[in-house]
N, C-alpha and C positions, 0 to 999 in steps of 0.2 A: 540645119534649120530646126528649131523648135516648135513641136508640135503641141499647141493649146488644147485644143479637143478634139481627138478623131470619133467622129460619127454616133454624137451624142456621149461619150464617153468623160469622165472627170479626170481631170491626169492631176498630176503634181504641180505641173507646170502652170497651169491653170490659176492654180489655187496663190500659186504665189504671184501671179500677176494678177487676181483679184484683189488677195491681202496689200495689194499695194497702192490702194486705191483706199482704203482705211481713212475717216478722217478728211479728205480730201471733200468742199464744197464740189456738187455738180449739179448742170442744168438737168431738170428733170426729163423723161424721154417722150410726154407727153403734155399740150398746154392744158393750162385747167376747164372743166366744160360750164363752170360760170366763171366768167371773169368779173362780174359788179352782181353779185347774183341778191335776188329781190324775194318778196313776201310769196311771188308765183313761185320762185327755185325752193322754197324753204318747203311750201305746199306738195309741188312736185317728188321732192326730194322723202317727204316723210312717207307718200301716196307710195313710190316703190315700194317700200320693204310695210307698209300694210298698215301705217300709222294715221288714225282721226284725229290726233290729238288734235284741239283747236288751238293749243300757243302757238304751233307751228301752222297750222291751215285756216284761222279763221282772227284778220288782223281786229276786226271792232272786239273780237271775244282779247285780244291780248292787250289791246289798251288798259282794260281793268285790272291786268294783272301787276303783281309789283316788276314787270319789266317794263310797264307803260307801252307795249309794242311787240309786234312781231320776232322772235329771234329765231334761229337757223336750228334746226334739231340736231343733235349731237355728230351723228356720224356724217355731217356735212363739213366740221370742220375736221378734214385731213382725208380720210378715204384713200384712193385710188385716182390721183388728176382729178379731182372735183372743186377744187378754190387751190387757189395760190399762182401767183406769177414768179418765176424766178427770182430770190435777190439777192445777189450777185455781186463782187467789186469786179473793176477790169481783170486785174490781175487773176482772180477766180475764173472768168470766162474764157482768160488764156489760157489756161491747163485742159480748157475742155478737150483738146483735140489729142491728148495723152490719157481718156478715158471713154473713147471709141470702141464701139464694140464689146463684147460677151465673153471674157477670157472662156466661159463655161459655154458656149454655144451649144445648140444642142440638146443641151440639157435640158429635162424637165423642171417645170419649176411649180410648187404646188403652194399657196398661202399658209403660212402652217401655226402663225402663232401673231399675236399681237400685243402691246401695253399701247393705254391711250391718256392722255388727261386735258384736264378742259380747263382753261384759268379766268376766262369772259366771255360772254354772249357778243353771238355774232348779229347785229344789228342790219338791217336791210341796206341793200345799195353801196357798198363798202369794196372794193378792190382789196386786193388780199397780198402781201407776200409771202414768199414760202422759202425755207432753206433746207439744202438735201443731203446728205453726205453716207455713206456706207460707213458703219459701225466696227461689223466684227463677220467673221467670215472661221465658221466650225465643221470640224471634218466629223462626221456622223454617221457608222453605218446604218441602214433602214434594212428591216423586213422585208419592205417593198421593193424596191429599186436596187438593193445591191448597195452598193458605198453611194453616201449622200452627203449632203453641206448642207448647214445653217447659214444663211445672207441674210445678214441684218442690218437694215436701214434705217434711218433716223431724219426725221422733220422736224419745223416748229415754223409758226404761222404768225402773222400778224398782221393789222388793218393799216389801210390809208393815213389815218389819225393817230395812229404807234398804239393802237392796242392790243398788248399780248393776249393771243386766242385763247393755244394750244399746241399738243407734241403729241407724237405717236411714235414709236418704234415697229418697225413692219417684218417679219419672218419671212421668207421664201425658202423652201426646204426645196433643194434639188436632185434629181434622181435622175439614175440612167436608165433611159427608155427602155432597152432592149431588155435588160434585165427585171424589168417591170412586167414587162410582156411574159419572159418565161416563168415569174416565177406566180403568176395567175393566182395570186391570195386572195382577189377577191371571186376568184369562177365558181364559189357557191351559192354566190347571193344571190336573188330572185329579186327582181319588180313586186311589188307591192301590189296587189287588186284589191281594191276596196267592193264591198258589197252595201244597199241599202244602209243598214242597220249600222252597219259603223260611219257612214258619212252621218248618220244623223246624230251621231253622238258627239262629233266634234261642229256641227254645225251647233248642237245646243251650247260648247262650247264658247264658239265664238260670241252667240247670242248673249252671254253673259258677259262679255269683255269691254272695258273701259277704262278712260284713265283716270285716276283721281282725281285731277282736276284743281279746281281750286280749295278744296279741304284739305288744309294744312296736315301733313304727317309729324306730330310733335316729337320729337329728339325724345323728352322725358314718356313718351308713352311705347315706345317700340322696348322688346324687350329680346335677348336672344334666343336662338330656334323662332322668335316670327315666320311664318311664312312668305315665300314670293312668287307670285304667279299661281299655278300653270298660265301661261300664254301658247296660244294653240298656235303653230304656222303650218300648212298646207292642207292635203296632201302635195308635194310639190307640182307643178307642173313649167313646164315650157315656157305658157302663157306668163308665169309669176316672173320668169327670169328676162322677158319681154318687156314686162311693168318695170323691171328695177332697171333695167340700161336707159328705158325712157328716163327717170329719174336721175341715175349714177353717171349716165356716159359710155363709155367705151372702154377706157380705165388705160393704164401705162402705157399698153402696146397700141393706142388711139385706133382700131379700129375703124374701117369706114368703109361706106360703098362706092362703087362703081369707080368713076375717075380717080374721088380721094384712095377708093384702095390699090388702084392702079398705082397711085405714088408712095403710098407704104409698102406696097411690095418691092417697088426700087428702094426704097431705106433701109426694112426690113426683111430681104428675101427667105432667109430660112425661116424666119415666122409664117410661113405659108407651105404648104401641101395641096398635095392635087385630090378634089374629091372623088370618087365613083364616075364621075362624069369627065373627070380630067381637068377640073378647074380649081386654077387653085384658091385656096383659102383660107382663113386665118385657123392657128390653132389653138385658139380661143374656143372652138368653136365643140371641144368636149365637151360645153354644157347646152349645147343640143344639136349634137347629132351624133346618136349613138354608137352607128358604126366608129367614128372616129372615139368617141370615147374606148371603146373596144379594145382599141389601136395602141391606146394609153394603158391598157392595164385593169381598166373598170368594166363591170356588167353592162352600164348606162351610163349615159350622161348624168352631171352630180352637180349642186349648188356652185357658189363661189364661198369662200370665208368670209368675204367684209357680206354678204349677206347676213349668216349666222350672227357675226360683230354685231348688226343694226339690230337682229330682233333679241340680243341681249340688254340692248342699249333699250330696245323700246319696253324688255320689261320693266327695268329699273325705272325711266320716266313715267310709266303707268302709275307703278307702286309709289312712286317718291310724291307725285304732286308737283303744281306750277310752283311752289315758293325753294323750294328745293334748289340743289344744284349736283347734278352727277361730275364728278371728280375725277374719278379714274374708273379704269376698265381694262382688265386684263385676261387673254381668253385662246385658249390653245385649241386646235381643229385634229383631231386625233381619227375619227374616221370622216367616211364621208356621206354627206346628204344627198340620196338617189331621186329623181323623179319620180315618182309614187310615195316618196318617203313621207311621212309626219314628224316633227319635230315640238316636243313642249319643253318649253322653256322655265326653270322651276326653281325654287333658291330657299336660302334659309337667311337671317340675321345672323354673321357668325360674331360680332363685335358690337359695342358703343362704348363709344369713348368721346374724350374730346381730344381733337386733333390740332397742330399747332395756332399758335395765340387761341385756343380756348375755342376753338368752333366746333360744335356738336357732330359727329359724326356716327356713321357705321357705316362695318365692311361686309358684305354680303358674299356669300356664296353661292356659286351659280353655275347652270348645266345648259346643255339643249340636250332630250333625250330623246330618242325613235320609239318608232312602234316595234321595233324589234329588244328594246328594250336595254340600248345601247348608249351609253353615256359619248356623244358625239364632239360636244365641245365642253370642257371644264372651265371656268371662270371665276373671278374675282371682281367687287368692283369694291369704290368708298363714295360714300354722299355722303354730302353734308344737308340736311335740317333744320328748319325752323325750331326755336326752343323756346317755351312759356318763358322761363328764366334765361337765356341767354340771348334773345332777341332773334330777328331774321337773320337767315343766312349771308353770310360773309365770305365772300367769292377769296379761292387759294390762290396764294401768291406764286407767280411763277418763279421757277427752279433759279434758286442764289441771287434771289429778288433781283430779276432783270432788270434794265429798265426798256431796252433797246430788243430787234431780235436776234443780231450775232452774239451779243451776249446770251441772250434764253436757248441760243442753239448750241455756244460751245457748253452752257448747264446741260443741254438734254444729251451733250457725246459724253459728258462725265459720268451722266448717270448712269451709262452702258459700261457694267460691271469688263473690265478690261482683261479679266481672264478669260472670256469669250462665252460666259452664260448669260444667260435673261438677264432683264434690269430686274430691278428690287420690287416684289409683288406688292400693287397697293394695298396701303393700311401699314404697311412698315413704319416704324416708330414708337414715343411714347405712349404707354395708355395709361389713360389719366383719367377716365372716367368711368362708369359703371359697365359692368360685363351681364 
């Protein structure tokens, strides 16, 4: 008998009955937490991760924009189960019962990296579908954990009406537990205390933060080394990560209380442990409660990634303005974000150019950095910009000019470089216009 995983551990065996799963469409392991989601989910959805903007929160304010309406803020389309219904042919939903279970059980699994891009606005009231498939699957030893893998997933979304959204490629870097535990890298860190005097510095902060709005950011006036941000988010707390599941949901492993979790522990039994009290529980639940975080390898409990993803997202949509359109977003999670922590979010212009058919663009670089003065998530994104001379923005063609989403989803497996690295950092390409 061949043994998959013993007791959190990553065998070989594993890896080759993950790698075999390559390429293969699957139902996702969670449904989406809006299925027709509206002007409330858009609101909701932005209120988690700590967004006013009014295109997303305030529909009389989005009538006057050139969207004529409401549309869904960025990290709505793809996330974590937040939109998308399965879709699927029969012959795909017959394979599903040959891609059951966790070749890597056991294993830790941490967000660790993501590419996203957006090709239309998601419009209120729209049923969504989604296609899912595992990409690439890299053997990597980690500092942390001992020997690790890269699992990399791949989506792409579209409306009721066949409008192509968007795509994302998802990281999950896996580590073995036990070896996380011994080898205690993080047992220096300290919780964060804040005293008066510095909460009042980031509360002046915030008092100064806003989005642009509807003043157009002109293509011809942005120059490189521009500024981006700072965008202030915490100090973290509990409460924040509270706010954002109201908004996000429960994400892959669908979480849920009482009876519903009763039946995800029959679905998913190892995804639960017994806490202090002997009850069991999700182990999700490293981002708030510490002991368990502990248990994991950490001093505290620590953020999620697609949080950090959102409040990268939210600085670009501050800076850029309603006429705008954020295009891609690419963003690696290298340490991690503690409860007490502060995070500013901060960037430069590193590009303009025009990018294909002649649409005004730059590529930004971008960070989240601590009060410890640690560069926590490194980033990339491209917008595109309104132009005096080249007109409003001209929303990017999906990948091999789709027209359909099996088409836009076998573009978004292609562009998963097939020697088992990252896809191609946005801004790849010609440049064609001024630096």
């Amino acid at each position: 008998m061949v043994t998959l995983a013993t007791d959190g551990m990553i065998t070989d065996e594993g890896l080759a009955r993950l790698r075999s799963r390559i390429g293969v469409p699957q139902v996702y392991p969670a449904p989406p937490h809006y299925r027709r989601p509206n002007e409330d989910a858009f609101r909701q959805v932005a209120r988690s991760y700590g967004d006013d903007n009014p295109l997303w929160c305030d529909p009389e304010y989005a009538r006057g924009t050139r969207w004529k309406g409401s549309i869904a803020p960025p990290p709505l389309i793809g996330g974590d189960s937040l939109i998308g219904e399965d879709a699927l042919t029969d012959g795909e939903i017959a394979r599903q019962a040959d891609l059951k279970g966790d070749p890597l059980r056991g294993v830790h699994a941490f967000y660790a990296a993501s590419e996203r891009e957006w090709w239309a606005p998601l419009a209120p009231d729209h049923r969504v579908g989604r296609r899912t498939a595992l990409v690439g699957v890299v053997d990597k030893p980690s500092e942390f954990g001992g020997r690790g893998v890269q699992e990399w997933t791949a989506q792409a979304f579209r409306t009721d009406d066949g409008t192509l959204l968007g795509a994302q490629y998802r990281m999950m870097y896996r580590t073995e537990r036990e070896k996380a535990r011994a080898r205690g890298k993080y047992d220096a860190i300290e919780p964060q205390v804040w005293d008066d005097e510095a909460l009042a510095g980031i509360d002046a902060q915030y008092a100064d933060e806003a989005p642009r709005g509807a003043e157009p950011r002109w293509w011809e006036d942005v120059r490189v080394g521009d500024r981006v941000g700072p965008l202030v988010k915490g100090p973290l707390t509990v409460t924040d990560m509270v706010c954002w599941h109201v908004g996000m949901g429960m994400g892959m492993y669908d979480v849920a209380p009482l009876r519903l979790a009763h039946r995800n522990r029959a679905r998913i039994p190892r995804f639960y442990h017994r806490d202090g009290l002997g009850i069991p529980d999700a182990m999700q639940r490293v981002h708030w409660d510490p002991e368990f975080a502990r248990k994991s390898g950490n001093p505290t409990t620590f953020d999620y990634g697609r949080m950090r993803e959102a409040w990268l997202i939210h600085a670009c949509t501050d800076w850029m303005g309603d006429d705008a359109w954020l295009w891609r977003l690419r963003v690696e999670f290298r340490k991690f974000n503690y409860v007490g922590d502060v995070q500013w979010i901060e960037g430069t212009v590193a590009r303009r150019y025009l990018a294909e058919g002649g649409r005004p663009a730059v590529d930004l670089e971008l960070r989240t950095r601590s009060q410890r003065d640690e560069i926590t998530s490194p980033a990339t994104a491209t917008i595109l910009l309104p132009g005096r001379e080249h007109g409003p923005v001209r929303l990017p063609e999906p990948p091999g000019r789709a027209t359909d989403l099996p088409e836009a989803f076998d573009a978004v497996i292609d562009g998963f470089r097939r020697d088992g690295t990252a896809p191609a950092r946005a801004g790849d390409g010609e440049d064609r216009g001024a630096r």
